[in-house]
N, C-alpha and C positions, 0 to 999 in steps of 0.2 A: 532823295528821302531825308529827311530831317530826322535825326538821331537824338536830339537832345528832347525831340517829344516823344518818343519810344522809349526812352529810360532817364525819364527826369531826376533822379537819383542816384547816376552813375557817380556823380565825384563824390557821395557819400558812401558811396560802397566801399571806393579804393582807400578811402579813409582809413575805415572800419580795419579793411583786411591788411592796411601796412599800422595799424594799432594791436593787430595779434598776432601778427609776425614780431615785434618787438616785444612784447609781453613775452612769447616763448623764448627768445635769444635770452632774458634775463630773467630764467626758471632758475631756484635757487639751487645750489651743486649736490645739498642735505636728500633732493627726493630722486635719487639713481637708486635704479635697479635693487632690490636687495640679493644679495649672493644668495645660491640655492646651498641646501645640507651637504656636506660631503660621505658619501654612503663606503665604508672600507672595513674588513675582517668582521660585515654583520654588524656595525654600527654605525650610528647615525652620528656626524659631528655637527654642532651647529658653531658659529662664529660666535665670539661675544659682543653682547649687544642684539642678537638678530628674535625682532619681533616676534617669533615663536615659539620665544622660550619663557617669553611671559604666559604664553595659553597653557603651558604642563606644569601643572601642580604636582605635585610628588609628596610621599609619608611615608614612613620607617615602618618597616617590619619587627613587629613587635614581639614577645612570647607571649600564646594565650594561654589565657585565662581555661578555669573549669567552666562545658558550655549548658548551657541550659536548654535544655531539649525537651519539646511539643510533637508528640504522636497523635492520631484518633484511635479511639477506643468506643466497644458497644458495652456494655452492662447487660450478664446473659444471668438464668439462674447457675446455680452450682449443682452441675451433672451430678456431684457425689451425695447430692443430699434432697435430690429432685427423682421422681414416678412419674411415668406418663402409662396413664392405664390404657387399652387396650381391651374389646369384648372375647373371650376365648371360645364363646360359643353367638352361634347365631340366636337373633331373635327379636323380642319387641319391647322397649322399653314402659315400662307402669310405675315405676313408684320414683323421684331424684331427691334424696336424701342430702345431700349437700350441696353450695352455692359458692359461685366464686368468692371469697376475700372471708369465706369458712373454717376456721381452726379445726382442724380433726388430731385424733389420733392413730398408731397402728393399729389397724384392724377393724379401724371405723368404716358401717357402710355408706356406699357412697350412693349406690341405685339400684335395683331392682328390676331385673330383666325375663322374663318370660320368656325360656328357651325349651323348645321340645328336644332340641340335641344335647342339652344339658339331663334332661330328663332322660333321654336312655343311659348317660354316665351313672346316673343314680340308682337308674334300674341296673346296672349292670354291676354296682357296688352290694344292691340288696338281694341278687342272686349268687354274688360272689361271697354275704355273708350266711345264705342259708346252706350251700355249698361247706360252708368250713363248720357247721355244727353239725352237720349229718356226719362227716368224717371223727370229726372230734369224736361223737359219740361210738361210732364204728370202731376207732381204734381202741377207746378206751374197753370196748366189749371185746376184740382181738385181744388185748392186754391180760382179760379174766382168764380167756379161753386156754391162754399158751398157761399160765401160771398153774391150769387145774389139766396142762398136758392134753386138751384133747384135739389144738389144730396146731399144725405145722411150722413151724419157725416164718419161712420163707412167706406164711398169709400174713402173719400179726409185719412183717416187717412190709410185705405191699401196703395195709393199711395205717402204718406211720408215716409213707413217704406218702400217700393221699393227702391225710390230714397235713403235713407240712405245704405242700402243693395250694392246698386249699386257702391255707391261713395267708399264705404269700400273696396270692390272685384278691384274698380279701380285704389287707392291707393296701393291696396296690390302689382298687378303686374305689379305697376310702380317702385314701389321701388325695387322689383326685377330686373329687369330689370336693374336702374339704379346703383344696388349692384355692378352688375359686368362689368359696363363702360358700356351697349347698349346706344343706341338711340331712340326717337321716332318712327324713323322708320324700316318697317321690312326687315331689310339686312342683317339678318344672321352673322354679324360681333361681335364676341366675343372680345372686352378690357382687356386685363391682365393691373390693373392698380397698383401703388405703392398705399399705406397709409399714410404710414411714409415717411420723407424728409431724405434720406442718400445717400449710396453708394450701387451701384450693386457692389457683391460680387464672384456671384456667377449664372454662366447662364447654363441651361440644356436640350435647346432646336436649333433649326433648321429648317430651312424655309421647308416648306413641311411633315414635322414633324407631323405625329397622336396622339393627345393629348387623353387620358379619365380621367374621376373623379376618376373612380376606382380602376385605378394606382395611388394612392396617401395613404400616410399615411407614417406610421415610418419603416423607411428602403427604404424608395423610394426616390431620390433624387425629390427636387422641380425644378419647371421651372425658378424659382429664387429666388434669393436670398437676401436682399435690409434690408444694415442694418445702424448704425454709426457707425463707425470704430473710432471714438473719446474717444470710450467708450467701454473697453475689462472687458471682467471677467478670472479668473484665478481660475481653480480648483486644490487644492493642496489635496492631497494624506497624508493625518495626521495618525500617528499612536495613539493609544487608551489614552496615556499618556502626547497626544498633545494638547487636547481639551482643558484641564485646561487653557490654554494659548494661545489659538485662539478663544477669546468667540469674537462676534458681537461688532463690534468699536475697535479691534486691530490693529494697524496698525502693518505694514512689510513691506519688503522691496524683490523686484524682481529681478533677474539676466539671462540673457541669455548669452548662448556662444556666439553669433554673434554679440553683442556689450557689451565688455570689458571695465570694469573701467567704467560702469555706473550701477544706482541703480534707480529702478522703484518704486514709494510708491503705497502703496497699501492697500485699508483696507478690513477687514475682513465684512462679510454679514452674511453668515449664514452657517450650517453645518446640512451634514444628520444625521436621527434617526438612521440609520443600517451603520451596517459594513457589507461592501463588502466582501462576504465568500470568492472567491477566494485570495484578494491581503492583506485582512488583513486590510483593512486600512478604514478610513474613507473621505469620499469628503467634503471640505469645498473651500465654494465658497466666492470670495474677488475680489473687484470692481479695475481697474484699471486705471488712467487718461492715455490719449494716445493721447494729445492733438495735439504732433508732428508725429503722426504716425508712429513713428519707430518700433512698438513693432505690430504684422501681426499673424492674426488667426492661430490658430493649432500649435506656438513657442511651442518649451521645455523652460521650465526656470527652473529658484531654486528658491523657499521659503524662506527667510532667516530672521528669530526673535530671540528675547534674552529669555530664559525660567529662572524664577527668581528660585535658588537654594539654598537658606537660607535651615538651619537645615538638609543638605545633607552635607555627608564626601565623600571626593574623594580620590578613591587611583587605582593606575595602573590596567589595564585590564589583565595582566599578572600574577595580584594577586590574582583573581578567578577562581576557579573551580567548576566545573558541576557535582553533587550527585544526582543522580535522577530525579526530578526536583527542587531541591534548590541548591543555591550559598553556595560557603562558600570560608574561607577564614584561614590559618596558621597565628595564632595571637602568637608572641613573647612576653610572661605575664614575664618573668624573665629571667636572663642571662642564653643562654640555653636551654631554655624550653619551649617548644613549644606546642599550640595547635590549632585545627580546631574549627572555628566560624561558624555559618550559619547565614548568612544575607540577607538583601529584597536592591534590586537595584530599583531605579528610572529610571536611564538612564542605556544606554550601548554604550558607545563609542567606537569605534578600539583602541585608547588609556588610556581613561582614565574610569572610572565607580562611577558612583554616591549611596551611600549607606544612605539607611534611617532607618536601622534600626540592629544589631546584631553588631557594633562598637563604640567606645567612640573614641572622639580628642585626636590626637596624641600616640595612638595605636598602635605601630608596628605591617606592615604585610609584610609576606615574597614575595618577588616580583619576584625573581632567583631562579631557583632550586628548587620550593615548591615540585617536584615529586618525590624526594630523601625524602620527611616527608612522601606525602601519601605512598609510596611502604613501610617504616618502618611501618606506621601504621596498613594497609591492611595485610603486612606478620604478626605482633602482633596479631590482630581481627581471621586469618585465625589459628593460631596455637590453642588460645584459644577455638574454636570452636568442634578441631581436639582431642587438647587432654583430654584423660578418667577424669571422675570427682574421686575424691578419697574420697571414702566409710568411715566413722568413725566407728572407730571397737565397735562391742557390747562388753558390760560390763559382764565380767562373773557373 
């Protein structure tokens, strides 16, 4: 068999391959192995010079600064200066005397209701006052009687306490009656009246419209709604670490997207006992002047106060990491040599984080590349675990 037509390219091969056997022999001495970290008492040593101490960047733990702090908030009316009516008797609505965005005053009607059970309150007012003038006059004829001696102490005094009796039943369902806007007389017409002097807000009814009492209460829209709009409250949505710094007489300031480059003042009132299990947060409510009305029930806004941050260090959010449930952080103690910190955050920025406690000022912490420490450390922790403990030999 002829070999030299089977592989016409043999002497160029062995060429080739005693051409890269020579190039390796004279690899230059510069590219050996780089030494691994030396991992000892929870720190990581690196050599000097070794190419991974260029990838950590590091920055001093500073003292912060007062922080500037962004809540959500809704714009409600103010409970203390807001009516939401309510019909007290059943029936059919005929006359609506006022319209949403309506200035009224106390005692202004708002509509006019056709109720037959309003109508027996009234019949029972104008039985209750013919009731007190039959008596009236009874007693004042018992009065004559005793005076000219000819009935008995014990009658004239039964018909005082009639007539007392009387007048009390007829005051009672007068006042009734005029609770809810009637009249003397019995025409069945039910008053939905305001209290308060403000603005309708809010209307939830229609000519022809069947009102009941029964349909009322939380979750039922009212027949209206009659508040000042001069005067809004603002629920802000605080989280647990907020409180310290939203106590009652805080002032802040408000912001809405729909009018930019302006700030709404605002003070704090009061805060709930519970936190909202769902949102995590707590409601804290804060009075707002709306003197010009620009700012309109149900707005989003933002919350925005200064949180004073004395005896807090700040350093980059990119410097912490998550162990279970504690922070920590790769503290540079010497050229080199590095270790894991655990530390208590006050705050959590997107960019910055506030620490109160597991750092000293001007502390180097690793800011780039901390996951090049923990994978050295974790692989360190993971070998030690792995390998056999070594027995000490018995003494013969």
């Amino acid at each position: 068999m002829n070999h030299h037509r089977l592989f016409p390219c043999a002497p160029w091969v062995g060429m080739l391959i005693l051409t890269l056997l020579t190039a390796c022999k004279e690899q230059p001495a510069h590219l050996m192995i780089t030494p691994q970290p030396i991992i000892a008492n929870n720190q990581i040593r690196f050599s000097s010079g070794h190419p991974q101490l260029a990838l950590l960047q590091t920055t001093a733990a500073l003292p912060g600064q007062d922080l500037a702090v962004e809540l959500p908030a809704k714009l409600v009316w103010n409970e203390e200066k807001t009516q939401r009516i309510y019909p007290a008797f059943s029936g059919r609505v005929t006359h609506i005397k006022a319209d949403v965005g309506q200035a009224v005053g106390a005692g202004s009607v708002l509509a006019h209701i056709a109720s037959p059970d309003f109508g027996v309150a009234q019949a029972d007012a104008a039985k209750a006052k013919a009731y007190y003038d039959v008596t009236q006059k009874n007693a004042r004829r018992q009065q004559e009687l005793l005076d000219a001696g000819i009935i008995a102490r014990k009658d004239w005094e039964q018909a005082q306490a009639d007539a007392q009796a009387a007048s009390a039943e007829w005051q009672r369902a007068v006042s009734r009656t005029r609770l809810y806007g009637g009249s003397a007389d019995v025409n069945q017409e039910l008053s939905l009246t305001s209290s308060i002097a403000g603005t309708v807000v809010e209307r939830n009814l229609n000519p022809g419209q069947e009102v009941r009492p029964d349909l009322s209460g939380p979750g039922i829209p009212p027949l209206f709604v009659v508040t000042n709009p001069n005067h809004l409250w603002a629920l802000i949505d605080a989280r647990e670490f907020d409180l310290l710094s939203l106590k009652p007489g805080t002032m802040l300031e408000l912001a809405v997207a729909s009018l930019p480059n302006m700030a709404f003042p605002a003070r704090v009132i009061t805060a709930a006992d519970a936190i909202d299990p769902i949102t995590r947060t707590i409601k804290v409510r804060a009075s707002v002047d709306n003197a010009n009305k620009l700012l309109k029930g149900e707005m989003l806004a933002t919350a925005k106060f200064s949180r004073p941050m004395g005896g807090n260090l700040v350093i980059p959010s990119s410097s912490v990491f998550l162990r279970g449930t504690s922070n920590y952080v790769f503290v540079q103690v010497a050229a080199g040599v590095f270790e894991p910190r655990t530390i208590k955050l006050s705050h959590e920025g997107p960019q910055q984080v506030y620490v109160t406690e597991g750092l000293k000022s001007g502390e180097l912490v690793v800011t780039q590349n901390g996951l090049l420490l923990e994978r050295e450390l974790r692989n360190a922790q993971e070998e030690a675990q792995q390998s056999p403990l070594i027995q000490p030999k018995a003494k013969p």
